[in-house]
C-alpha positions in Angstrom: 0.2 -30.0 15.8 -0.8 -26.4 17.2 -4.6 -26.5 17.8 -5.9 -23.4 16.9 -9.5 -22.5 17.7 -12.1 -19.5 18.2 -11.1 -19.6 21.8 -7.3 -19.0 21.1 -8.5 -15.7 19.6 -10.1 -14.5 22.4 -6.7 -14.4 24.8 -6.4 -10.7 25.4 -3.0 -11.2 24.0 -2.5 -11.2 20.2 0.5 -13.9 18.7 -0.6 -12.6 14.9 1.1 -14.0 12.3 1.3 -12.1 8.9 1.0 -14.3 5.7 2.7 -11.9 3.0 4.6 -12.3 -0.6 5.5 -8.3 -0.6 8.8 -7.8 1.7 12.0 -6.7 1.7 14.2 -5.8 -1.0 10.8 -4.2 -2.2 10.2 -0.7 -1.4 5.6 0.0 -1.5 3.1 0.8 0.7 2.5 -2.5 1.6 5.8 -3.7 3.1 5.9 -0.2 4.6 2.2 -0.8 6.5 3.1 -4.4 7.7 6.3 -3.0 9.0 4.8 -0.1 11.1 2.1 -2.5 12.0 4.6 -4.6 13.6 6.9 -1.6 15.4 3.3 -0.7 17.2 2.2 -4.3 17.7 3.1 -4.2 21.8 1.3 -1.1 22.3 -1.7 -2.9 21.1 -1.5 -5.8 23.1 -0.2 -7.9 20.2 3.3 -9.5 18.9 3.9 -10.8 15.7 5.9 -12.9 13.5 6.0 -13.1 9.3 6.0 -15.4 6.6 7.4 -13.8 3.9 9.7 -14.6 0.5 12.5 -14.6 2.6 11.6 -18.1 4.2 11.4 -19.9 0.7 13.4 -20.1 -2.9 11.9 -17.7 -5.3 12.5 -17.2 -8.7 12.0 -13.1 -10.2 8.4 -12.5 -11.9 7.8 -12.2 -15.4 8.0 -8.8 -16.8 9.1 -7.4 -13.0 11.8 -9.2 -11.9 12.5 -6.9 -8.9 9.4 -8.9 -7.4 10.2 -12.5 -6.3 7.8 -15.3 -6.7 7.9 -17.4 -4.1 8.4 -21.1 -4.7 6.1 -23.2 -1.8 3.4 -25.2 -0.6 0.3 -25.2 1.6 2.5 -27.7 3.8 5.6 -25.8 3.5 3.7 -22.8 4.9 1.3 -25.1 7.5 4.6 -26.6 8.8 6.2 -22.4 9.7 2.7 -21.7 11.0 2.3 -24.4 13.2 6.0 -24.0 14.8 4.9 -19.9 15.0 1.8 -21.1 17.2 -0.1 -17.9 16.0 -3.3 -17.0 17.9 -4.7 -14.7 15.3 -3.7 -14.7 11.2 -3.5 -12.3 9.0 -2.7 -12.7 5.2 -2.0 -9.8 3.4 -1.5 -10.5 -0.1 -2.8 -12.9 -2.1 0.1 -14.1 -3.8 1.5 -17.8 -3.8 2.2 -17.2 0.0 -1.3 -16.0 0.2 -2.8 -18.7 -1.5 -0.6 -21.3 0.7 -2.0 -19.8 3.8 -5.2 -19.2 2.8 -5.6 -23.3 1.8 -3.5 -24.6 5.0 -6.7 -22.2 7.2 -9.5 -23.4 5.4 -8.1 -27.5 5.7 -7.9 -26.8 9.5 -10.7 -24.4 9.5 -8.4 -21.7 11.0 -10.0 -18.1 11.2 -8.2 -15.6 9.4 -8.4 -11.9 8.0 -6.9 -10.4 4.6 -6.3 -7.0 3.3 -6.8 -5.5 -0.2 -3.7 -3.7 -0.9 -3.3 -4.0 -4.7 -5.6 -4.0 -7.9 -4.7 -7.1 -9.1 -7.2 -7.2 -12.0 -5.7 -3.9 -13.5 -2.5 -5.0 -13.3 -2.7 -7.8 -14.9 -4.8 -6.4 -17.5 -2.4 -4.4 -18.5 0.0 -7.2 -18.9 -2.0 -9.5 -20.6 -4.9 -10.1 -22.6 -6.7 -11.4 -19.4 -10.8 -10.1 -18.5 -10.2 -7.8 -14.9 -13.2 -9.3 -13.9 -11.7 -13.2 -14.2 -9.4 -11.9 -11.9 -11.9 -10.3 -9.6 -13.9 -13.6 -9.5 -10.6 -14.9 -8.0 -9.6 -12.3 -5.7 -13.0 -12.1 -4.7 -13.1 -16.0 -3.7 -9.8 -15.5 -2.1 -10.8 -12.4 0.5 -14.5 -14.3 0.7 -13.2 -17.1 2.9 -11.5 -15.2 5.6 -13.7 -13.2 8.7 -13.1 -10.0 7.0 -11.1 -8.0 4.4 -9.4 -4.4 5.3 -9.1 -1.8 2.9 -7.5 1.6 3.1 -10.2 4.4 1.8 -14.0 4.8 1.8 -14.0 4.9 -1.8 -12.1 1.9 -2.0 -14.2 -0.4 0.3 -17.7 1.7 -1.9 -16.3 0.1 -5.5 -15.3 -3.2 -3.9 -18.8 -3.6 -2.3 -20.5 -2.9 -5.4 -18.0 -5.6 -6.8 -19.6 -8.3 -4.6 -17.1 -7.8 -1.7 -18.2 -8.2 1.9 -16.9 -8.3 5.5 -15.0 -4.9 4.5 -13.1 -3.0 7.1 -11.2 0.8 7.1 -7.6 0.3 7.5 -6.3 3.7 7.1 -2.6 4.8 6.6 -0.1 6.9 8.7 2.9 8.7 8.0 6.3 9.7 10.1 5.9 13.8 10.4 9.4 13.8 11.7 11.1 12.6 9.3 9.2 14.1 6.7 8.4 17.8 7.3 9.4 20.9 5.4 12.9 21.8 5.7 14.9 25.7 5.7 17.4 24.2 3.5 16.0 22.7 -0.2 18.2 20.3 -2.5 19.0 22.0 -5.9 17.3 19.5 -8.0 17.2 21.6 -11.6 15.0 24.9 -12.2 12.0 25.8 -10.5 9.3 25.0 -10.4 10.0 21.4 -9.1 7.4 19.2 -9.8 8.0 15.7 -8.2 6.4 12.1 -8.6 7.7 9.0 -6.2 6.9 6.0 -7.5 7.5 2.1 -8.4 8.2 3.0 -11.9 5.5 0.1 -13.8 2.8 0.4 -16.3 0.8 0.2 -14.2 1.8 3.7 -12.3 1.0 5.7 -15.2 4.4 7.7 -15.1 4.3 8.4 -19.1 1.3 10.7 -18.0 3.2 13.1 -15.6 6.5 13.3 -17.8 4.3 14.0 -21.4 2.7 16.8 -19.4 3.9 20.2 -20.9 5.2 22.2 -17.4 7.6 24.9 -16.6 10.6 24.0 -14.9 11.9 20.6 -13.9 10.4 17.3 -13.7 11.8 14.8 -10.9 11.3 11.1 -10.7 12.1 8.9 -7.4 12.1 5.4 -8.0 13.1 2.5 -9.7 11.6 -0.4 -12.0 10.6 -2.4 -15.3 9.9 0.7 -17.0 12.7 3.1 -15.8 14.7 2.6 -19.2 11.6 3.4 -21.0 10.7 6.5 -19.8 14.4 7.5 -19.4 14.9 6.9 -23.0 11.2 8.9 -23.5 11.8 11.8 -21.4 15.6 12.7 -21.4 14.5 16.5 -20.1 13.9 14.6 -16.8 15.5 13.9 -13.7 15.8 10.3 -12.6 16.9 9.8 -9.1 16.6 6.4 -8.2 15.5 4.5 -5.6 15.5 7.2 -2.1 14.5 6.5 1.4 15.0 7.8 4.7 16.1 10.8 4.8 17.4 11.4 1.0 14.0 10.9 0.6 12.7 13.1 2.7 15.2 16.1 1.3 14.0 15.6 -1.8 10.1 15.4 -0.9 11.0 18.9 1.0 12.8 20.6 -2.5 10.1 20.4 -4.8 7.2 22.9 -5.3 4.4 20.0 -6.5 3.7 16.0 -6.1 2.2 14.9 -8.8 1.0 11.2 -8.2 -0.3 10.3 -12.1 -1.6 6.7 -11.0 -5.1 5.7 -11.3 -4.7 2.3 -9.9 -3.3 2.6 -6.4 -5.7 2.3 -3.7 -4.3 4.6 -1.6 -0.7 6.4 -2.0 1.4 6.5 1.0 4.0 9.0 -0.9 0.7 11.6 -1.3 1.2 11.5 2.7 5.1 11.8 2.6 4.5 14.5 0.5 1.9 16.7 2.5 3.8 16.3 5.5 6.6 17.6 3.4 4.8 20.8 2.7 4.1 19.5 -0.9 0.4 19.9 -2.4 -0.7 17.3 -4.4 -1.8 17.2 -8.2 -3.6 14.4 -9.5 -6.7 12.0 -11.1 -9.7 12.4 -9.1 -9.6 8.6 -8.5 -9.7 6.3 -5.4 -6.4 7.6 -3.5 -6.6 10.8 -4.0 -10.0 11.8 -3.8 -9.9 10.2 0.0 -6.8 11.9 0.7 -6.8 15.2 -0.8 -11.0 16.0 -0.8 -11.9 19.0 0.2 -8.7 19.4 2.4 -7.1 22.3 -0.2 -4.0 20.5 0.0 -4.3 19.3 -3.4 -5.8 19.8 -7.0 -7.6 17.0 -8.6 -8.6 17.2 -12.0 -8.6 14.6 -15.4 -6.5 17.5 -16.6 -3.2 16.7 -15.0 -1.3 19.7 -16.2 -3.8 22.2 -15.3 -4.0 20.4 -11.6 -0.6 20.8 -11.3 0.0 24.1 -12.6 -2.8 25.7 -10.0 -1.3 22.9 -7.2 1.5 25.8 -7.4 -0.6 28.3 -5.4 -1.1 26.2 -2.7 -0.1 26.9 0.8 2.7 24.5 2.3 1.3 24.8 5.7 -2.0 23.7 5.0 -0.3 20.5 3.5 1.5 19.7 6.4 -1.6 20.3 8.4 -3.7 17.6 6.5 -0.4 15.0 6.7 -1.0 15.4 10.8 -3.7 14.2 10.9 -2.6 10.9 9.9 -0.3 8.7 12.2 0.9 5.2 12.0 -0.3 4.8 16.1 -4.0 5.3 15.0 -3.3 3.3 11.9 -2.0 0.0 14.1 -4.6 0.6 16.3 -7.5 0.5 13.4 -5.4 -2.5 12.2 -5.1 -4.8 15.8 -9.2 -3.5 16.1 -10.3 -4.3 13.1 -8.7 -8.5 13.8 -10.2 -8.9 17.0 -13.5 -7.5 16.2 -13.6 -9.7 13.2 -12.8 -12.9 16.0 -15.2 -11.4 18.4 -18.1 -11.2 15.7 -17.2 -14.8 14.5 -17.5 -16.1 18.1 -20.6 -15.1 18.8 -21.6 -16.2 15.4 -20.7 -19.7 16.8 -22.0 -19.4 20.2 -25.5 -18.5 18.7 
């Protein structure tokens, strides 16, 4: 068996292993984050290595069934973790993987760190008849154990402290300004003004909000999901492109006029950044997400009318978008990310040595 101890941490180089049930074929913010973690490990000093979905059987969750469930046990995920020989571990989403890792730490007293990625308790509220704060109590219990818990905004880690969260960390986000940038040549996507949302498309996203609104012009939607039929049936007048990435993605980001990003659950919003560095300014809630994004950059219009915020988004300038999207990079993200674990070790070792 690996021995794994407070003194393993401390090697000045980093063997993290990443405990996560969001990978590949899903396309979010939080298989995109791991993934740039883990291209911009070396320059931090660090390798690492994954437990994900694809390592098990998994069977499609209810009422989503492009997210697989993954079927496995504490000892199924102790038995990867000790042939991996991690020095650090990180689990990332607190899912059945999650959970596995989480138990398989705590019965070998193995230091770990988590991130909060998703609002679990909304989600599932608006699922089923289930109090959020039931689920809070367990997510809370979940993050409590580990030497720290990462989140991506300061509004974010402010509602979760008030929530009973501690150990809270700023992981911030990043964004590739070369392949996303504003572009000579635009995509004929219907009549102008384009106004463009990107998007898992799930209850939980909110969509119906953005298509309902009454704009001028067209109305594009990038993405697929539970609810796509839905709102296609809904809102025939609008244009449903699919699932993009790379760089169909980024011609389309660069051919609207206006993001509109309708959700008032996400805890951050990784398109808001594809889209400034696109030249697109952003119309939405003035919730978590947005508020730490957009601010008081001028690159965006937040309002609890959506329509009006979109409609004075028009007069924005594209330049000042892409300025505020450059300010954010994936390098500073990783290195926030590598920091934040061995600060968290470092503070729990001299915990122990006092």
């Amino acid at each position: 068996m690996v021995k794994y101890s407070l003194d393993m941490a401390e090697k000045n180089h980093m063997r993290l292993l990443i405990a996560t049930d969001a990978w590949h074929p899903q396309i979010n913010g939080v298989v995109r984050s791991l993934e740039k973690m883990a291209l911009h490990a070396a320059e931090n000093g660090a390798e690492t290595c994954f437990i994900t979905p694809q390592d098990f059987a998994s069977f499609p969750m209810p009422t989503y069934p492009e997210i697989r469930l993954s079927l496995t046990l504490p000892r199924m995920v102790g038995k990867i973790m000790e042939r991996m020989a991690p020095t650090h571990v990180h689990i990332a989403t607190e899912g059945p993987i999650g959970f596995a890792a989480r138990r398989h730490c705590r019965a070998r007293n193995i230091p770990f760190t988590t991130s909060y990625h998703t609002r679990f308790p909304e989600y599932v509220a608006a699922r089923a008849p289930i109090p959020e704060e039931w689920t809070y109590r367990l997510i809370r219990r979940f993050h409590g154990s580990g030497l720290g818990m990462m989140v991506s905004t300061s509004s974010l880690a402010r509602e979760l402290a008030g929530r009973g969260f501690q150990r809270i960390m700023p992981w911030s986000r990043g964004v590739d300004t070369h392949l996303f940038r504003p572009r000579d040549t635009r995509l004929t996507l219907g009549t102008g003004p384009v106004f463009l949302t990107v998007s898992r498309l799930a209850v939980e996203k909110n969509i119906a909000a953005f298509l309902a609104l009454d704009l001028p012009g067209t109305k594009v939607v990038v993405g697929d999901g539970p609810a796509r039929r839905d709102l296609e049936a809904r809102f025939p007048d609008t244009v449903f492109l699919g699932a993009l990435s790379g760089e169909a993605l980024a011609q389309v980001y660069a051919s609207a006029d206006v993001f509109v990003f309708p959700s008032l659950t996400d805890t951050f919003g990784i398109v808001m950044l594809e889209a400034l560095a696109s030249g697109l300014p952003i119309a939405a809630y003035p919730v978590t997400g947005p508020s730490d994004i957009v601010g008081d950059t001028g690159c965006g219009v937040l309002d609890w009318d959506l329509r009006l915020a979109a409609l004075a988004a028009l007069s924005i300038s594209r330049d000042a978008c892409r300025t505020a999207a450059e300010g954010y990079t994936w390098e500073a993200s990783a290195r926030q990310f590598f920091g934040n674990i061995r600060e968290a070790h470092a503070a729990a070792s001299a915990a122990v040595a006092a």
